[in-house]
C-alpha positions as CSV (number, residue, x, y, z in Angstrom):
1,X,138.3,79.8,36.6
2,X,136.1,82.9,36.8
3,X,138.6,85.4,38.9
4,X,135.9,87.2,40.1
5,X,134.8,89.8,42.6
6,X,138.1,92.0,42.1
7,X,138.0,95.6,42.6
8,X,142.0,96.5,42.1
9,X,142.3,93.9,39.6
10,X,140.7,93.1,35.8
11,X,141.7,89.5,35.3
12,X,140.8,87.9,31.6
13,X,142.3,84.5,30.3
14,X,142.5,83.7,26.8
15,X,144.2,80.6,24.9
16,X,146.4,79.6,28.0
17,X,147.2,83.3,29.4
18,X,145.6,85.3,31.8
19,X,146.3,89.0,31.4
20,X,146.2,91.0,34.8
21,X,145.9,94.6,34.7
22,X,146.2,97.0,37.7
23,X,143.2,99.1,37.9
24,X,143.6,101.0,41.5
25,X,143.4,104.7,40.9
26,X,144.9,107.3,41.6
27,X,148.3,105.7,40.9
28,X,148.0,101.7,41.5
29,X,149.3,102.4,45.6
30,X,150.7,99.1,46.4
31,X,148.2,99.4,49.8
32,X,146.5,96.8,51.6
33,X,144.0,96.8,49.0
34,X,146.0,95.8,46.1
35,X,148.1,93.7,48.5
36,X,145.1,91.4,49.3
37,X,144.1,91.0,45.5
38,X,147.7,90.7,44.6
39,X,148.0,87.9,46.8
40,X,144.3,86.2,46.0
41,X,145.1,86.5,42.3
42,X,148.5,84.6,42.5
43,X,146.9,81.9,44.4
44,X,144.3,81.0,41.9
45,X,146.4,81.4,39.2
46,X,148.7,79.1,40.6
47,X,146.5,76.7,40.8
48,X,144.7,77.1,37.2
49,X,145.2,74.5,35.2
50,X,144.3,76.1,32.5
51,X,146.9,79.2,32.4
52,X,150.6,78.0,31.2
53,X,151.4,82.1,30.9
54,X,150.1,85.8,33.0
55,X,151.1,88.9,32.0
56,X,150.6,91.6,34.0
57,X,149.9,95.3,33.0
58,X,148.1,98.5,34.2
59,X,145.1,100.4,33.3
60,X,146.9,103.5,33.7
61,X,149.7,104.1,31.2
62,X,151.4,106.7,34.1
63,X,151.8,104.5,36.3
64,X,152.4,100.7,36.9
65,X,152.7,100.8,40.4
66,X,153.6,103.8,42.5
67,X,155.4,102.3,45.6
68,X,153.7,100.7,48.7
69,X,151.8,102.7,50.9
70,X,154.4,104.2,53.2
71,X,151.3,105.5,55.6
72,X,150.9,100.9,55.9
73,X,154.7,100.9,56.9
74,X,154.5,103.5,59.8
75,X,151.7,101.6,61.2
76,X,153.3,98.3,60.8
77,X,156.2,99.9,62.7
78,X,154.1,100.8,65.5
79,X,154.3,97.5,66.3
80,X,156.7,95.8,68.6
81,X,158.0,92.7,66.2
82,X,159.8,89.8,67.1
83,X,162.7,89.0,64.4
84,X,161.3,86.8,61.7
85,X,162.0,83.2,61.2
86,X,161.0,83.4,57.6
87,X,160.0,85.9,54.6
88,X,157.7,88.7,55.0
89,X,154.1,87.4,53.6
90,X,154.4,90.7,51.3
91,X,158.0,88.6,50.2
92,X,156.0,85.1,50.0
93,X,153.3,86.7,47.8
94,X,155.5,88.4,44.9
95,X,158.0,85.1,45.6
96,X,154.7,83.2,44.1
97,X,155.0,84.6,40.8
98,X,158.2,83.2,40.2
99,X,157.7,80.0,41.3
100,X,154.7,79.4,40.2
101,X,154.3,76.4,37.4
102,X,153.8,79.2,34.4
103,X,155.6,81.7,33.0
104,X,155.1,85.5,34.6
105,X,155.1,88.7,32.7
106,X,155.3,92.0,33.8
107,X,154.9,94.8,30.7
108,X,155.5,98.0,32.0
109,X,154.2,101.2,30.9
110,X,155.0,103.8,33.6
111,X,156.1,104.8,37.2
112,X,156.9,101.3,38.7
113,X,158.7,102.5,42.1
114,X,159.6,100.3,45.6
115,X,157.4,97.5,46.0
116,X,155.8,97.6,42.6
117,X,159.4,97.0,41.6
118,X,159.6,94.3,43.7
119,X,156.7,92.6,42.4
120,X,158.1,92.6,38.7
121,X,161.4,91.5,39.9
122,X,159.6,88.5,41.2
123,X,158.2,87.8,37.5
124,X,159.9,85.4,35.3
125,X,160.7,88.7,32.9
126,X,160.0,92.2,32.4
127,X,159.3,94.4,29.3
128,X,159.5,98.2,29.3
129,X,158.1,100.9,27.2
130,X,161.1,103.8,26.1
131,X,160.3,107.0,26.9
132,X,157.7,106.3,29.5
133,X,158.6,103.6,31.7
134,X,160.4,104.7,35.6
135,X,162.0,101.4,37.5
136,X,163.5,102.7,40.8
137,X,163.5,101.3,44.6
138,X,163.2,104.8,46.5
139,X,163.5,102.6,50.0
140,X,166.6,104.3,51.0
141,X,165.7,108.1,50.7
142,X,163.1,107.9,53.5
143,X,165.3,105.9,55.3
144,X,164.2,102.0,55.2
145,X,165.4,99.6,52.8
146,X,163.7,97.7,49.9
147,X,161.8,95.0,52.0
148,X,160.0,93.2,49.6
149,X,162.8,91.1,47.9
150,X,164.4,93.9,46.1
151,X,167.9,93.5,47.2
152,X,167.6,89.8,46.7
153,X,166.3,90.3,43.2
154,X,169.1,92.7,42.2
155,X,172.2,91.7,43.0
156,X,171.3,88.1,41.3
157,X,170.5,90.3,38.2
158,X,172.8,92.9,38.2
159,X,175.5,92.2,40.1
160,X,176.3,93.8,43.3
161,X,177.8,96.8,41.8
162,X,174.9,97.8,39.5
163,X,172.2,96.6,42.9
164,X,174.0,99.0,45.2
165,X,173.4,102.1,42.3
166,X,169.7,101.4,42.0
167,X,169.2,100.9,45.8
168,X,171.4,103.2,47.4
169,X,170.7,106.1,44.7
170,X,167.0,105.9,44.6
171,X,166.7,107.5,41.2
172,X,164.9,106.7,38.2
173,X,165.8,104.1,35.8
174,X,164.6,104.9,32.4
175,X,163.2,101.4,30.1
176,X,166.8,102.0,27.8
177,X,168.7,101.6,31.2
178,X,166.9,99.1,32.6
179,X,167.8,97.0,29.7
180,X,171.5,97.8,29.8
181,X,171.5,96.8,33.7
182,X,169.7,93.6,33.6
183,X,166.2,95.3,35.6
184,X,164.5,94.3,32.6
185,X,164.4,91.4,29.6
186,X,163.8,94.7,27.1
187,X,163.1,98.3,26.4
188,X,160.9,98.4,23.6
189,X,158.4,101.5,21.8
190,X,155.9,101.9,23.1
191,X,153.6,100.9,20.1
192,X,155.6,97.9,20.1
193,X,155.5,96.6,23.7
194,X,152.1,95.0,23.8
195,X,152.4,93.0,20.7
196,X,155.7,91.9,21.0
197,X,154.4,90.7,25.1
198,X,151.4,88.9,23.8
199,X,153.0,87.1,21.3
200,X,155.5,85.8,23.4
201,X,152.9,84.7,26.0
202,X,150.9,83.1,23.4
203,X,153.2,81.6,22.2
204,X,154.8,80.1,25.3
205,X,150.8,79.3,26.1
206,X,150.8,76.8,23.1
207,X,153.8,74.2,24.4
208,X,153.0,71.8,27.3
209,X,152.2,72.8,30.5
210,X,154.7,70.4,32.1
211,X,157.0,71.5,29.7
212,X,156.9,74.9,30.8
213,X,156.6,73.8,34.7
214,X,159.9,71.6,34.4
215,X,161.7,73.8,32.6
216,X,160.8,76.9,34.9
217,X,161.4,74.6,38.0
218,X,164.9,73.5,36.5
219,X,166.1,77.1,35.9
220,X,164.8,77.7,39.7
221,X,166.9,75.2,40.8
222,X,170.1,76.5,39.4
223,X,169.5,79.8,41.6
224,X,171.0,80.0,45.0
225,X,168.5,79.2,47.7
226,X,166.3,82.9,48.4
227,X,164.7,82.6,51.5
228,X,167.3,83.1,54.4
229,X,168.1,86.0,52.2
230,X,164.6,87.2,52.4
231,X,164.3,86.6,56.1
232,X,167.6,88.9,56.2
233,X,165.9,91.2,54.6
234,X,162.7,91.3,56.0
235,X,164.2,91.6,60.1
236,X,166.8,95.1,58.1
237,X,163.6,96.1,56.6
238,X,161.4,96.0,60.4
239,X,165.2,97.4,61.3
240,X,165.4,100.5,59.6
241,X,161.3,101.2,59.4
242,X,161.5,101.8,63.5
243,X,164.4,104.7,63.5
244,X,163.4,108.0,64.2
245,X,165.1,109.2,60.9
246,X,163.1,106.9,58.7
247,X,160.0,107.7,60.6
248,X,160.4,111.1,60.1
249,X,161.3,111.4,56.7
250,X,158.0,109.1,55.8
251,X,155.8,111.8,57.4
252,X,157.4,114.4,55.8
253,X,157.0,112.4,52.5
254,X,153.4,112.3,53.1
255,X,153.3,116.0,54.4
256,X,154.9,116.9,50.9
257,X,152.1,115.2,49.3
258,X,153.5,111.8,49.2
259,X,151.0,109.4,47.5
260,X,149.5,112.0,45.2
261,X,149.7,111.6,41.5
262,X,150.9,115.0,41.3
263,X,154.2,114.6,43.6
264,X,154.7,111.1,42.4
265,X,154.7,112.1,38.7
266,X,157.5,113.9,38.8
267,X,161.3,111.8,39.0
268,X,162.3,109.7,42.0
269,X,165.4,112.2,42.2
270,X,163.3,115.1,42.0
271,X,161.4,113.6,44.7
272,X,164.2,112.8,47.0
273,X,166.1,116.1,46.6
274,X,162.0,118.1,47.5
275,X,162.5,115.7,51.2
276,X,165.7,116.4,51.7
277,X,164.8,120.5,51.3
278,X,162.4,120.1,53.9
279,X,164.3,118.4,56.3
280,X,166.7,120.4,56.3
281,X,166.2,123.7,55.1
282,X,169.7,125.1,55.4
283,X,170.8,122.8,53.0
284,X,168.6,123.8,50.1
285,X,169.5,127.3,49.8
């Protein structure tokens, strides 16, 4: 398969893996976009033959991805929405990379924040580079929730405990943390990180592809059963989007410049304690 005619996307295959790298300046914005190619890419993947393995990285070692594009979620809660019957199609396409028949990589490098989160909790595992990669889901501190699968994902993780931290605290979690909670398989150095990744895709690349597909759907079928738990999620997440306090704090995220690589640089508390000064202004001083 070619995987051509991407423009948020560079998408190369080689001895059974396909390597996907995030190429969206300024800072990877999960926006429609990236959600389009995000979804395209999983879909033909899925269906390649070819690929038993996909790791996905970025071009930008700052950032993985920033969050999604909170200016997409005012619109969509502009809308007047029936409760959904099923999960979100921005749930269904991060769901696809972990039940798809190969094995799904994330290797993070930097800032990987709300729905970019989401997308590597989706992933079959998750490596992390110390000292420069940032897991967080910053939901709560502009008052929705994680609505992309992320308090699914967690909790199975985690535990409920350790979920509730990372979701209701919406600060950073360093790659060392990460590891110690479960977010992530490993934190490794950063010099280390891609070879360690691309040996262990090769080398899963090199067994039998049905191997890897019934293995992968056996260890699927020991988990719980997702989706009414992603419907849940999805009708709290259309919930919380349409209150007056979460639409007001995601302007005055934006206002604060929101979405810039310079305000989303800095730490996800740093960022949360800024739009809560401005808010309310009493409090700050």
């Amino acid at each position: 398969m070619s995987y051509s005619g991407y423009n948020c996307l560079k998408v190369r295959s080689s001895e059974g893996v396909a390597f996907v790298t995030i190429d969206h300046p300024p800072i990877n914005l999960f926006d429609l976009a990236l959600i389009l190619e995000v979804d395209r890419v999983g879909r033909e993947l899925e269906a390649d033959a070819e690929v038993r393995a996909v790791v996905v990285d970025s071009a930008d070692p700052d950032f993985f991805i920033a969050h999604a594009d909170v200016e997409l979620i005012l619109a969509a809660s502009d809308e007047a929405r029936e409760a959904p019957t099923e999960p979100s199609l921005f749930q269904q396409m991060v769901d696809r990379f972990r039940t798809m028949p190969k094995a799904t990589i994330a290797m993070i490098e930097g800032i990987c924040r709300g729905g970019g989160s989401e997308f590597v909790l989706s992933m079959d595992m998750r490596f992390a580079a110390m000292g420069k990669a940032a897991l967080a889901q910053p939901e709560v501190a502009v008052g929705i929730i994680p609505g992309g699968s992320g308090t699914q994902r967690l909790p199975r993780l985690m535990g409920r405990g350790r979920a509730l931290e990372v979701i209701l605290g919406c600060e950073d979690f360093s790659a060392e943390q990460a590891e110690r909670y479960g977010y992530v398989n490993r934190a490794l150095p950063p010099e280390e990180l891609r070879p360690f990744v691309e040996s262990l895709a090769y080398r899963i690349a090199s067994f039998p592809a049905e191997a890897i597909a019934c293995a992968k759907a056996a260890v699927l079928a020991a988990e719980p059963p997702v989706a009414p738990g992603l419907t849940e999620e999805a009708r709290l997440f259309d919930e919380s989007a349409a209150t007056p306090a979460a639409r007001q704090r995601m302007r005055a995220f934006l206002n604060a410049g929101g979405q810039t690589r310079e305000v989303e640089g800095v730490s996800g508390a740093l960022i949360g304690s800024a739009l809560e000064g401005l808010l309310n202004p009493s409090s700050s001083k």
